[in-house]
C-alpha positions in Angstrom: -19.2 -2.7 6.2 -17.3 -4.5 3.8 -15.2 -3.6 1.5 -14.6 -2.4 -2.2 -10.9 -3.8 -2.7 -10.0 -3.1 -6.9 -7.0 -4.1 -8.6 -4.5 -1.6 -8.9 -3.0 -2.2 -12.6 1.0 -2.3 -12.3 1.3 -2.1 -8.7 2.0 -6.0 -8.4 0.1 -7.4 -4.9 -1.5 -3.8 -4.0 -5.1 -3.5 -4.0 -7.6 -0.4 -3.5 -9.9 0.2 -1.0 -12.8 2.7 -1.3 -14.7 4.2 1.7 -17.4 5.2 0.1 -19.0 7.4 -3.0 -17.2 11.2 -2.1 -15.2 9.6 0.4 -11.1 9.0 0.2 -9.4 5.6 -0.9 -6.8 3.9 0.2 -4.3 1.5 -1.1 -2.3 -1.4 0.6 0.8 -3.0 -0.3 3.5 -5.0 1.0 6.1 -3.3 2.4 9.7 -4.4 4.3 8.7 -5.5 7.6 9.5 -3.5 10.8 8.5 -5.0 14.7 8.2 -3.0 17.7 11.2 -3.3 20.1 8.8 -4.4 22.8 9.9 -5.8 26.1 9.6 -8.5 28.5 6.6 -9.8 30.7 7.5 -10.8 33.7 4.1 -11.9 34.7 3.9 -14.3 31.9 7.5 -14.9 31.3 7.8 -13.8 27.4 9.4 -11.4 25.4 6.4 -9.0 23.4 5.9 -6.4 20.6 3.2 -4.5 21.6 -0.2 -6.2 23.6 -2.1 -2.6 22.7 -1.7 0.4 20.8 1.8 1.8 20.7 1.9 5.7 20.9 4.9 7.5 19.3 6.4 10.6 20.3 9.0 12.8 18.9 11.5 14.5 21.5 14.7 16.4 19.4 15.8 14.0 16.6 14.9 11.1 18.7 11.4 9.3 18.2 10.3 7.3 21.3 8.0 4.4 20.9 5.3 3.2 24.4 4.8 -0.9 24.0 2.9 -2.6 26.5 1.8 -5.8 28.2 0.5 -5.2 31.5 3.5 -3.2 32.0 5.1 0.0 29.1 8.7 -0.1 28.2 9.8 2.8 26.0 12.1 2.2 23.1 13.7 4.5 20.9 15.6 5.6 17.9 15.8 7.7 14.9 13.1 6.8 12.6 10.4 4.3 12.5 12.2 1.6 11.2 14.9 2.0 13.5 13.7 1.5 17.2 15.4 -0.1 19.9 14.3 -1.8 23.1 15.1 0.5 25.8 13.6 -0.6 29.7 10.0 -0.3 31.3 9.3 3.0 32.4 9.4 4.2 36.1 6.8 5.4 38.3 6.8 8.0 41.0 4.6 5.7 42.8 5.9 2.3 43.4 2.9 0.6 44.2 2.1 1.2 40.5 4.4 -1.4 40.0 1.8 -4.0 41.0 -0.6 -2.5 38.7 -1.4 -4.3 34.9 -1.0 -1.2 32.9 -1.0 -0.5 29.0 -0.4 2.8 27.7 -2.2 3.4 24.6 -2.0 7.0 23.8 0.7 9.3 24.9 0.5 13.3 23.8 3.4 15.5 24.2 2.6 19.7 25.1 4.9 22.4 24.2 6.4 22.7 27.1 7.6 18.7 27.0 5.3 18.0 29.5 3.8 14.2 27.8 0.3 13.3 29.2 -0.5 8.9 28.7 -4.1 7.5 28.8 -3.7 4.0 30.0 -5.6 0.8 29.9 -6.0 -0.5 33.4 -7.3 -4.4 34.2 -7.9 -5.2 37.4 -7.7 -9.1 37.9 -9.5 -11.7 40.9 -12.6 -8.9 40.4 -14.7 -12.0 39.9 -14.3 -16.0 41.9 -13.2 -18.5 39.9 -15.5 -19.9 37.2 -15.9 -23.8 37.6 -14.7 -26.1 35.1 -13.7 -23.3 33.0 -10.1 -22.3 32.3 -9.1 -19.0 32.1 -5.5 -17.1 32.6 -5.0 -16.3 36.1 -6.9 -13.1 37.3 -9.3 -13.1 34.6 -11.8 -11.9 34.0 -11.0 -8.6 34.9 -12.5 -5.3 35.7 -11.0 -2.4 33.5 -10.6 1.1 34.1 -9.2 4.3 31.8 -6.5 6.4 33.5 -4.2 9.6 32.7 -0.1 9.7 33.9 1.8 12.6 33.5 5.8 12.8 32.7 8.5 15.6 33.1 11.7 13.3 31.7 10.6 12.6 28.3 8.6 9.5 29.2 10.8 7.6 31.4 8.9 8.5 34.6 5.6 8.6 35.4 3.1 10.1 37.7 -0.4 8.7 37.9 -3.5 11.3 37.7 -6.2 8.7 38.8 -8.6 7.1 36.8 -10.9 8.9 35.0 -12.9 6.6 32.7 -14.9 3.2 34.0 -18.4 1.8 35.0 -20.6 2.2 38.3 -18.3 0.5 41.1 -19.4 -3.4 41.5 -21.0 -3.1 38.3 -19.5 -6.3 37.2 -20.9 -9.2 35.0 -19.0 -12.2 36.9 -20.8 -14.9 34.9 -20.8 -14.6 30.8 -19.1 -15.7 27.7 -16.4 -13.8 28.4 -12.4 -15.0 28.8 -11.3 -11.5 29.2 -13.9 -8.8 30.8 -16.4 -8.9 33.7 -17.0 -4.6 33.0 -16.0 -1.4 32.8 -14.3 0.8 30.1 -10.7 0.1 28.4 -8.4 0.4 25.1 -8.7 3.9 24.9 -6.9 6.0 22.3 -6.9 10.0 22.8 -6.2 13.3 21.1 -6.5 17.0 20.8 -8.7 18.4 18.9 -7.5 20.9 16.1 -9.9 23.1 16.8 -10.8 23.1 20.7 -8.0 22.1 21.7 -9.7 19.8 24.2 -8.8 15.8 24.8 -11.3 13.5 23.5 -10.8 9.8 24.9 -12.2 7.1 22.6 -12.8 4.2 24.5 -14.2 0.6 24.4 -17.2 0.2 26.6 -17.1 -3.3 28.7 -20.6 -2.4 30.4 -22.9 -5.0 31.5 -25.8 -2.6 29.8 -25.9 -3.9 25.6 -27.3 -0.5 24.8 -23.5 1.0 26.0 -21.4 -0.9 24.5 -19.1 -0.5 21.5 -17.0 2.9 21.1 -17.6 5.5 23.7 -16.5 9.2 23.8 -15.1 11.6 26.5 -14.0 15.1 26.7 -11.7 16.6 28.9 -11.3 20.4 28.9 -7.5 21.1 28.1 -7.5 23.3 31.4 -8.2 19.9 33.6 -5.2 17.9 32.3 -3.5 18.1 35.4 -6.3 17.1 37.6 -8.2 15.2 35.4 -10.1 13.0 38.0 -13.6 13.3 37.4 -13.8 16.1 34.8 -14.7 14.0 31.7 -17.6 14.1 30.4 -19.0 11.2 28.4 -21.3 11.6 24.5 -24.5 10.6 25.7 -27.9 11.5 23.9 -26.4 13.8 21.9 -24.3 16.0 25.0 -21.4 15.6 26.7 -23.5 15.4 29.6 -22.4 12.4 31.9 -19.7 11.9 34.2 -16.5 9.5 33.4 -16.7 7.4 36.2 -19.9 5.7 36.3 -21.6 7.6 33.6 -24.2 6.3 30.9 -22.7 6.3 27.2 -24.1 6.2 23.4 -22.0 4.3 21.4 -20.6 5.8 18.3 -20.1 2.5 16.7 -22.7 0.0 18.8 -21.8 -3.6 19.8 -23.8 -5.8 17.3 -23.4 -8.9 19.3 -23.4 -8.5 23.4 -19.7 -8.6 24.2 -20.8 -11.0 27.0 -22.1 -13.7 24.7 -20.4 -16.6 23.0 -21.0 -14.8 19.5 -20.3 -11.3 20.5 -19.5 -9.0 17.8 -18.5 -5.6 17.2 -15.6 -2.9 16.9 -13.3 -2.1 19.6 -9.6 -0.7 20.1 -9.6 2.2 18.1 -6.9 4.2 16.9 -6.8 7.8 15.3 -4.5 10.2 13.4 -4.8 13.3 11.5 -3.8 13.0 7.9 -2.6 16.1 6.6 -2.6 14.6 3.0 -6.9 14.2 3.1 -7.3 17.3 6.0 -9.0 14.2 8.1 -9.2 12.4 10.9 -8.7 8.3 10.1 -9.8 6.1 12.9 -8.7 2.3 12.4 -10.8 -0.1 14.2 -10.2 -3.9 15.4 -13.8 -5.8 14.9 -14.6 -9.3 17.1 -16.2 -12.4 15.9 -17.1 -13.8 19.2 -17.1 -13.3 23.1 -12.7 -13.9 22.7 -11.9 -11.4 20.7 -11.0 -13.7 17.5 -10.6 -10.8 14.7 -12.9 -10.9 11.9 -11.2 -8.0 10.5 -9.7 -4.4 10.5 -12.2 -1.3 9.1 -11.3 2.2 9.0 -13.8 5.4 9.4 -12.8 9.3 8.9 -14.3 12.8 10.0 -13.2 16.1 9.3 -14.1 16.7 13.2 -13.0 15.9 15.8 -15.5 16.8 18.2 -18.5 15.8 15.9 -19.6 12.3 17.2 -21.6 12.0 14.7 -19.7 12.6 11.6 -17.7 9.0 11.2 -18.1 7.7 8.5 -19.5 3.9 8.5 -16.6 1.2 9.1 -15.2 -0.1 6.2 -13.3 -3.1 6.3 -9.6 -2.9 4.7 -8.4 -6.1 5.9 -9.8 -9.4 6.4 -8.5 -12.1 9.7 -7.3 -14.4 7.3 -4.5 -11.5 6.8 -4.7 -9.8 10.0 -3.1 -12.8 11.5 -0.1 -12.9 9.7 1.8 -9.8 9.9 4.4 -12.7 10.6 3.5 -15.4 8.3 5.6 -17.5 10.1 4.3 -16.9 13.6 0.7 -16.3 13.7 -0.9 -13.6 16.3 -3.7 -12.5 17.0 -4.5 -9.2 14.6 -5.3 -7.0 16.7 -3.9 -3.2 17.6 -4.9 -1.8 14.2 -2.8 1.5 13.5 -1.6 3.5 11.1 1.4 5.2 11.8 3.2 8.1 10.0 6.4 7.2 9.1 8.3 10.9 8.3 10.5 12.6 10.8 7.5 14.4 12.9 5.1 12.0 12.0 4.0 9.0 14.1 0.5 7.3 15.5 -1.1 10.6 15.4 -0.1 12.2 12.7 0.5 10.8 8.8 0.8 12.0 5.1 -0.3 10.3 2.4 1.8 7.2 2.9 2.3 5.5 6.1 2.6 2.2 7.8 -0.4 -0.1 9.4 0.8 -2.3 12.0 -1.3 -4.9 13.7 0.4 -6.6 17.1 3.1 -4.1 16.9 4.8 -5.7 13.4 3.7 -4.1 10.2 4.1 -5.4 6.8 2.1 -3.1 4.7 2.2 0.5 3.1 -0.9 2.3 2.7 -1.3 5.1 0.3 -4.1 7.5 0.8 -5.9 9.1 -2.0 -8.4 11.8 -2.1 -11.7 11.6 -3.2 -11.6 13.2 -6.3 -8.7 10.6 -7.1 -10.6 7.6 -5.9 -10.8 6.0 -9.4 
């Protein structure tokens, strides 16, 4: 898994990575830094850039931009470079409000109607662990959901949950700071061909054999009513149900996620790039049971719907970099995307040169090249 990086003569601190013999390149450079506009935790009482992956969407001229941290705000503007805080978005429920919510992948239909998959932790799942000091509520239970909005994004209505683990299927006692079970950090889109949702998701489950990077479908003709209606990649079918369904990782867990020295990948995101005719998933990997980045890998598929056809993770960038999309102010480098940075363009769709952002700042170009152009 790791990787090839080669010198690129004349292109200063830029460096090529290959992923794989027949398989595109792609190189990485320093680039003018842009942050997220964020918003403010109340909860925790700071100010953020993005605490997951940070869909973009394109409405008219304007480009709107979801970052969360237990709650989304949506920012705008005209380009990537040029976002600006706006407010956290509403609900039609207000009990939602009460909720630790993080949208991580919003898709907008012709007709303007935007669907959201959202990360949902549910905290005090678990009694306190002794002697042992954790942020309040945690560990937590977590759960994939859908919303649905009319206005653009700035309203929301919730569709239910629609992605977690057997209810009280919870591992209280572990390793783990952050998770006690269940499924989260999802990213979705629509396949090409199909034109059903597949949900990628990180599987929390107290069963080692199911973790790492699950796979749902939901049939474009459920979106509205989406509870219960995925089906999750097991065995080689999309055969079991989303909530409380057995799963076969794409990408396995290497390490128990429960154990002090859990490793494996987690929080994907994916775009098409029109520039290769491929899918590109980027992928966050951890080095133990709290998440402490080892590095940042990428795979590709030409299908969407084949889970079998990724490529094998190659790393792109290691934690010593990762960490310091803001030299000055260390995080934690996670929230691996690549984002598109034409008019059009955003998390889900990209060219041959785009952005990566880790902890909603980026730093860095990267420049796709195709196979045939790999050396």
């Amino acid at each position: 898994m790791a990787a090839l990086a080669l010198p690129l003569p004349g292109a200063g601190q830029g460096r090529l990575v290959e992923l794989g013999a027949g398989r595109p390149a792609l190189e990485i450079s320093p680039a003018p830094l842009i942050r997220y506009p964020g918003g403010h935790n109340p909860n925790r009482g700071r100010d953020f850039h993005a605490d997951s992956n940070s869909p973009t969407v394109w409405v008219g001229d304007t480009l709107y931009v979801f970052n969360s941290w237990e709650r989304p705000w949506r920012g705008s503007g005209p380009d990537l470079a040029r976002l600006a805080r706006g407010a956290p978005v509403n609900y039609t429920d207000a009990r939602l409000n009460e909720r630790w919510i993080w949208f991580e992948a919003v898709w907008k239909e012709d007709d303007g109607t935007m669907y959201a998959w959202y990360h949902n932790e549910i905290p005090n799942v678990c009694p306190p662990r002794e002697g042992v000091r954790l942020l309040p509520g945690y560990p937590v239970e977590v759960r994939v959901g859908m919303m649905r909005s009319r206005d653009d994004g700035a309203t929301w209505e919730d569709l239910g949950h629609i992605l977690g683990t057997a209810p009280g299927k919870l591992k209280c006692v572990s390793d783990s700071p952050w998770f006690a079970g269940g499924t989260g950090d999802p990213v979705a889109y629509k396949d090409r061909d199909s034109g059903d949702y597949y949900i990628f998701f990180s599987n929390y489950s107290p069963e080692f054999r199911e973790q790492g990077i699950g796979l749902g479908r939901l049939a474009f003709r459920d979106r509205d009513a989406p509870r219960g209606k995925v089906r999750i990649w097991y065995d080689g079918r999309f055969s079991e149900p989303g909530l409380g369904g057995r799963a076969t990782p794409i990408f396995p867990q290497t390490v128990d996620v429960f154990e002090k020295d859990a490793q494996g990948f987690w929080g994907p995101a994916i775009h098409w790039n029109t520039y290769l005719g491929m899918y590109v998933m980027t992928l966050n990997r951890m080095q133990d049971a709290r998440f402490t980045a080892e590095g940042v890998y990428v795979s590709v598929n030409r299908r969407l719907g084949d889970p079998r056809g990724w490529s094998r993770p190659v790393k792109i960038m290691d934690r010593e970099e990762a960490v310091r999309a803001e030299p000055e102010k260390p995080h934690n480098g996670w929230y691996a995307q690549i984002v598109g940075t034409a008019k059009g363009e955003s998390d889900k769709l990209a060219g041959q040169t785009a952005r990566l952002f880790l902890d909603g700042v980026s730093r860095w170009e990267v420049r796709f090249r195709r196979p045939e152009r790999a050396r």
